[in-house]
C-alpha positions in Angstrom: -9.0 -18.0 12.2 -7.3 -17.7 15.4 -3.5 -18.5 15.4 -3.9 -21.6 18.0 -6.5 -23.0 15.8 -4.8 -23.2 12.9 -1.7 -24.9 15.1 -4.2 -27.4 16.2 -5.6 -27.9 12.5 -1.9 -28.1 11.2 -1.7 -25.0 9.4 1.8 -23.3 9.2 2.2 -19.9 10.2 3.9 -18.9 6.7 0.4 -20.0 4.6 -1.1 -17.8 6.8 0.6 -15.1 6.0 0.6 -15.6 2.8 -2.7 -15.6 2.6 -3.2 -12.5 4.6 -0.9 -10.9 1.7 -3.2 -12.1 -1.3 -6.6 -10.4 1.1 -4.2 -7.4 1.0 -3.5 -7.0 -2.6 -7.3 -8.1 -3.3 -8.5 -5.3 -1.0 -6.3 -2.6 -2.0 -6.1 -3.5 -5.7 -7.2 -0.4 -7.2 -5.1 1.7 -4.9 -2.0 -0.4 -5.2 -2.2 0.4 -9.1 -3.1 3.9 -8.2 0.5 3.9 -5.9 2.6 2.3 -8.9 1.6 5.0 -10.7 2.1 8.2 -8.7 5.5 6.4 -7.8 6.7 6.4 -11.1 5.3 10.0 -12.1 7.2 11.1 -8.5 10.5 9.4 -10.2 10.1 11.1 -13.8 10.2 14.6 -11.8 12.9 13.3 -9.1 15.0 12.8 -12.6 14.1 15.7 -14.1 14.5 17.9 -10.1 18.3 16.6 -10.7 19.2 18.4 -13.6 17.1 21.5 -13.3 17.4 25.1 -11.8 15.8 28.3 -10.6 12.5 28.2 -10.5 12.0 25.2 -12.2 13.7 23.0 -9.5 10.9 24.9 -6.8 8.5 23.5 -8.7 9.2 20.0 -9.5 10.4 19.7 -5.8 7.0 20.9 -4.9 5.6 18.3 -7.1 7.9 15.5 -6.1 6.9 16.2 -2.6 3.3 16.1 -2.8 3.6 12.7 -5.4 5.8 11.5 -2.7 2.8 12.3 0.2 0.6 10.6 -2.2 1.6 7.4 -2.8 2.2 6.9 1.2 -1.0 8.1 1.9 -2.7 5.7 -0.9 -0.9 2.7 0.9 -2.0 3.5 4.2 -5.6 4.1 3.1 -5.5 0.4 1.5 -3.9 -0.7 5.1 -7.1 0.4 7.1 -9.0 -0.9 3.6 -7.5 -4.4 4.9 -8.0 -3.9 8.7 -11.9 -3.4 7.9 -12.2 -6.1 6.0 -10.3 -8.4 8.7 -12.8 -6.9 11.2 -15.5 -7.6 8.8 -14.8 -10.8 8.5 -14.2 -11.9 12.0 -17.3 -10.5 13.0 -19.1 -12.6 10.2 -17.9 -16.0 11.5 -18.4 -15.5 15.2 
């Protein structure tokens, strides 16, 4: 719906986006579980990077890193997820 129809129809701008925020968390469901996860493994080695050393630090910063990478890249991929699906349906109701 464009923006100067739904002023016309009486629909406020904050119900719209608050209902483009529930078609993003439907969209991206999976992937926003998959993010909560790989966020909170990426904490458990940030906490355990803190205290460690030599080698052992290498590798958990390695680790963090790529967790860290991860989880952005898992958001962005349920961001385009959302912008295809926008796309999709605005070329359904023309």
């Amino acid at each position: 719906m464009l923006h100067e129809e739904a002023i016309v129809k009486g629909i406020s701008g904050w119900y719209i986006f608050y209902q483009q925020g529930v078609s993003y968390l439907k969209t991206g469901y999976i992937l926003h579980v998959f993010s909560l996860i790989v966020l909170t493994l990426f904490l458990f080695c940030i906490d355990i990077l803190l205290t460690s050393t030599g080698i052992k630090q290498l590798g958990f910063g390695l680790l963090s890193m790529f967790l860290f990478s991860v989880t952005i890249t898992s958001q962005l991929d349920a961001y385009s997820r959302f912008q295809n699906y926008k796309m999709v349906k605005d070329l359904l109701y023309i």
